[in-house]
N, C-alpha and C positions, 0 to 999 in steps of 0.2 A: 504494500500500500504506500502511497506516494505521500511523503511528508508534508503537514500544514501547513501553509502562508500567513503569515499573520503581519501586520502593517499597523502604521500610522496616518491617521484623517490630521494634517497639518491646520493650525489655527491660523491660518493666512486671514481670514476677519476676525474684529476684535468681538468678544466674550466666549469665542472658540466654540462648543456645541451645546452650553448651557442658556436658554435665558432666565438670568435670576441675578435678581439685585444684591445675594449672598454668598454665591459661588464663586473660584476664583477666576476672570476675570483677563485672560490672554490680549496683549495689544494686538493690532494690527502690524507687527513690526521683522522687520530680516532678521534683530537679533533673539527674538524671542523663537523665529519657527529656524532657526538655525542652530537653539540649542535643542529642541525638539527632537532634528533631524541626525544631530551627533549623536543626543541620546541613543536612537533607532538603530543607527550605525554600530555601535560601539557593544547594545545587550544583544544585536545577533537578528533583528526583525529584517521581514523580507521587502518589503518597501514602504516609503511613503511617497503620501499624497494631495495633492492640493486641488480645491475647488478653482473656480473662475466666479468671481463676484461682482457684479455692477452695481449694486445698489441694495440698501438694509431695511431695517425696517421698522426703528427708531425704537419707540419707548421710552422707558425710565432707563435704561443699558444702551439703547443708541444700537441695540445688536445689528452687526456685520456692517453700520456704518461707515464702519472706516476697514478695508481690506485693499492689499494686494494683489498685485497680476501675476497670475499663475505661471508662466510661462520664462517669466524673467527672474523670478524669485528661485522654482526649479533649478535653473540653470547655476546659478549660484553654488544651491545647494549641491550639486552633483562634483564640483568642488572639494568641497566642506565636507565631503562622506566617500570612500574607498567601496564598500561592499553593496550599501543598500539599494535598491531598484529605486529611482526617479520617476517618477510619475505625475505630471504634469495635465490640464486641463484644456482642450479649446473647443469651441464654439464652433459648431458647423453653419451657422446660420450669420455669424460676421464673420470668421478667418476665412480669406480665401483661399481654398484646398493650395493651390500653388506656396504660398505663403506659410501655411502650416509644414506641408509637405520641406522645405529648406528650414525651416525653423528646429523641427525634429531632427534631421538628421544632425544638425548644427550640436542639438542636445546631446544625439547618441555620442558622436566624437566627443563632446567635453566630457561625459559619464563615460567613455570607456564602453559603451554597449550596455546602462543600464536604463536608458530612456525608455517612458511609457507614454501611451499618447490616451487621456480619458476622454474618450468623444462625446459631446452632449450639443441637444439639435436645437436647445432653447424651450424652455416654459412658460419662463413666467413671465409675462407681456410687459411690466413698467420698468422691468431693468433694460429693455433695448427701446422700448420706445419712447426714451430718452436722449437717446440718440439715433434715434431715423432707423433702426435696425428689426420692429417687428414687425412683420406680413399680416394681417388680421387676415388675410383670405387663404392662409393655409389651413389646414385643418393638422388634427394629430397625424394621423397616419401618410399627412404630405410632408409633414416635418420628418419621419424616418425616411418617407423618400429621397428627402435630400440629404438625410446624413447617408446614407447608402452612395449613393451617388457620389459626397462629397468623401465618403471614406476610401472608393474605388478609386478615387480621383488621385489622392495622397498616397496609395500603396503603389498603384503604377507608376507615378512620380518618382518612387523611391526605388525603382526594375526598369525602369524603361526611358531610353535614350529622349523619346520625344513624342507627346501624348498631345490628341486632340479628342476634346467631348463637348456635344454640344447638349444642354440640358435647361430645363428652363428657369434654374433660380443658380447657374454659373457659367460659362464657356471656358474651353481650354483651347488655343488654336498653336498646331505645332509646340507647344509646350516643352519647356527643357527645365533639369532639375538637377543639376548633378555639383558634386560629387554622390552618389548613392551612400545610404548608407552601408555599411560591414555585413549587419544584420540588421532586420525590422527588426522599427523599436515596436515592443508592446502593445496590443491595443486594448482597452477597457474601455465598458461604457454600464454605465446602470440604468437599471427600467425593468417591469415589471408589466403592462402588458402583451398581448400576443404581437405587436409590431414591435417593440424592446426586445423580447426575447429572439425573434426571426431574424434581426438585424445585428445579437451577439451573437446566435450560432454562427452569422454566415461571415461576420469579422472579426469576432473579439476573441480575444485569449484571455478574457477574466470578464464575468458578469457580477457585477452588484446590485442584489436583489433585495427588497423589504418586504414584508406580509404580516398580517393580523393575525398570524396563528405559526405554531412549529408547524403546522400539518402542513402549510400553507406551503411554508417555504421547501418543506421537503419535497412536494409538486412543482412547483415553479425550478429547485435545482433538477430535478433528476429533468425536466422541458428541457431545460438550458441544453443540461448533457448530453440529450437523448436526440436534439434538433442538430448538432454541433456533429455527432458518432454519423447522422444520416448523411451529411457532408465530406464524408470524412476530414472532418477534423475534429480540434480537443479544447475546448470554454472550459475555464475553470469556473467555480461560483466561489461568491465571497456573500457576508454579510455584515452589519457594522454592529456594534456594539461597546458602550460608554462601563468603564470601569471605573470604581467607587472600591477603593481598597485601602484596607488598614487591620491594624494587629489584628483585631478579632472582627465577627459580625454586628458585636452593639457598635461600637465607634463606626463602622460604615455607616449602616443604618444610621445612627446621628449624624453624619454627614448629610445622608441622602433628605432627610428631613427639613435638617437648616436651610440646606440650597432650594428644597420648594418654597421653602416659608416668604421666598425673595422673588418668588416668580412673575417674570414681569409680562402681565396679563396683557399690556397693550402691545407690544414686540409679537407677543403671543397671535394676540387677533390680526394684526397685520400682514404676518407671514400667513396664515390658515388662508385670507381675502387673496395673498399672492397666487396662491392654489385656483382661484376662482371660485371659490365658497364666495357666499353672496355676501357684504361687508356686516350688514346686521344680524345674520346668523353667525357668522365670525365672532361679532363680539360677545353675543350671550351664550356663543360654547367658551369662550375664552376667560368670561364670569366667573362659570362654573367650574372650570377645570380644578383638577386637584392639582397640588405642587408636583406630582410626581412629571406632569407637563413641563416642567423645568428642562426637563431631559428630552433631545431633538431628535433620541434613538432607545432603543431598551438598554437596559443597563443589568449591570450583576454590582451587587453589595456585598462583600464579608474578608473574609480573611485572607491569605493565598491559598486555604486549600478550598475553601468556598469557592473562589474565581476560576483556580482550576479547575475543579469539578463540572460549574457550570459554563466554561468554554468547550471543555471534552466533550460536554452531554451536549451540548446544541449544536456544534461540530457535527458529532456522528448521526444524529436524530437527523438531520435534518440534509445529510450527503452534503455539505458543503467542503472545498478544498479550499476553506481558510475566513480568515475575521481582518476589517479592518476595526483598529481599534481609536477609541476617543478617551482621552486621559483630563477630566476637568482643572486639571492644574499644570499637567506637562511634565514638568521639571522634575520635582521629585516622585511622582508617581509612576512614570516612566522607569525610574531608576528601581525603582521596589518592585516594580512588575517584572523587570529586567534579572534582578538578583534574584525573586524567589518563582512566578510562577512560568516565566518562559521556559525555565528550564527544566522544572516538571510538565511543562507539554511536550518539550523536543523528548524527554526518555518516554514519553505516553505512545508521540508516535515511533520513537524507535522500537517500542515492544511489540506493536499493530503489525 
């Protein structure tokens, strides 16, 4: 059995994956996701990662108001770390595949061959239609047709002397790209309907997937795998997951408590209306919500042998080849996770 991947969701926006006016509170800043990224390097993790942010979604925390561009901060990092996979974030719906396509490989040679390319086609309509960048007449499933197309675009780019495509949301005429890179970098993309999952079988080497239930997600991995084996080729799945660790289970638990008690309800309602939930139902689930909403993903509370338990069990339940993780303070949590429970999952899967 092929050994787990486990990663880092980089805080490239500021309050990192928490919104709560109590938790700790990541800048927006190079030197903060650069100690992040050394951490990650240094206890043995297999990549990290960075979103593409255009715009936040205020509150009492101001969350992800203020963030960095994926692409150039990456870059950096790839630097600043010897082993870990780089994985960086663009736009199919503003970069233009040309541009992406020289940009990546530009990455792969600085990393030495550990560039990832996380494809995402665009959602949420006021982050680009702020700058002249959303189509309101595409619909969902035109949006994968152009990250399809624009994904086709940047792989041929990267094999082939000189490409022309003509398609209706880009043109390529006689096209050149080179240097090529060594090897393609990486591709990832996350999504969860049937045109998400059709569009990582048919390019992705890593799917990041969410669902309301284990049951859920153990369906949507084994689609990924089983759409991926029909092509012959190999998706891996990921899933994310926010860690809350310390000596025992009461100190997490008090943890996880404090930082609802902070949650900040309007950042809250704001991001939900970004989904296209209608803005006054937004607000009166955002009312209601418990603190545990604080948290932008599930989480695990307790000890190390707590965390490991519950990364192993939802690991294997659920057929995934691996977890991105979210550390609500970075720094030292990273480092405790690094010393006691990566190393009890690397002998978990060395016994498998």
């Amino acid at each position: 059995m092929a050994a787990k991947e486990y990663g880092v969701f980089l805080p490239i926006g500021n309050g990192g994956w928490m919104l709560s006016e109590t938790a700790p509170h990541p800048e927006a800043s190079y030197a903060w996701n650069k100690r992040a990224a050394v951490h990650a390097d240094r206890i043995g993790l297999d990549f990290v990662m960075s979103m593409a942010k255009w715009r936040g979604f205020g509150g009492t925390t101001d969350h992800w108001g203020r963030s960095l561009e994926s692409m150039t901060m990456m870059a950096a990092l790839a630097e600043a770390t010897e082993n870990v996979k780089i994985w960086a974030t663009m736009h199919a719906n503003v970069h233009n595949p040309a541009i992406a396509a020289k940009m990546f490989t530009t990455l792969q040679d600085i990393s030495g061959g550990r560039a990832g390319m996380n494809v995402v086609n665009g959602s949420y309509a006021a982050e680009f239609a702020q700058f002249g960048e959303w189509d309101d007449s595409l619909t969902h499933d035109d949006r994968y047709d152009l990250a399809e197309k624009w994904t086709e675009a940047v792989t041929r780019l990267w094999s082939e002397d000189r490409v022309t495509m003509r398609t209706p949301y880009f043109d390529l005429v006689d096209c050149e790209s080179r240097p090529h890179p060594d090897t393609r970098p990486t591709i990832i993309s996350a999504g969860r309907s049937d045109a998400a999952r059709a569009f990582q079988a048919r390019f992705a080497d890593g799917a990041f997937l969410a669902s309301d239930s284990l049951d859920e997600m153990r369906e949507l991995s084994d689609d990924v795998h089983a759409r991926a084996r029909a092509l012959g080729r190999e998706c891996k799945t990921y899933s994310m997951l926010t860690v809350v660790q310390d000596d025992n289970d009461e100190a997490a638990a008090e943890k996880v408590a404090q930082w609802g008690a902070g949650l900040d309800r309007e950042a809250l309602a704001l991001m939900r209306a970004s989904w296209g939930i209608a803005e006054e139902q937004a607000r009166a689930w955002a009312a209601d919500a418990v603190g545990e909403a604080a948290f932008q993903t599930p989480y695990v509370a307790g000890s190390a042998a707590t965390v490991t338990e519950h990364i192993r069990y939802i690991v294997a339940e659920a057929h995934l080849d691996g977890l991105m993780l979210i550390f609500p303070e970075y720094d030292d949590d990273m480092v405790l996770f690094g010393d006691t429970v990566l190393p009890a999952l690397r002998a978990i899967d060395g016994e498998e």
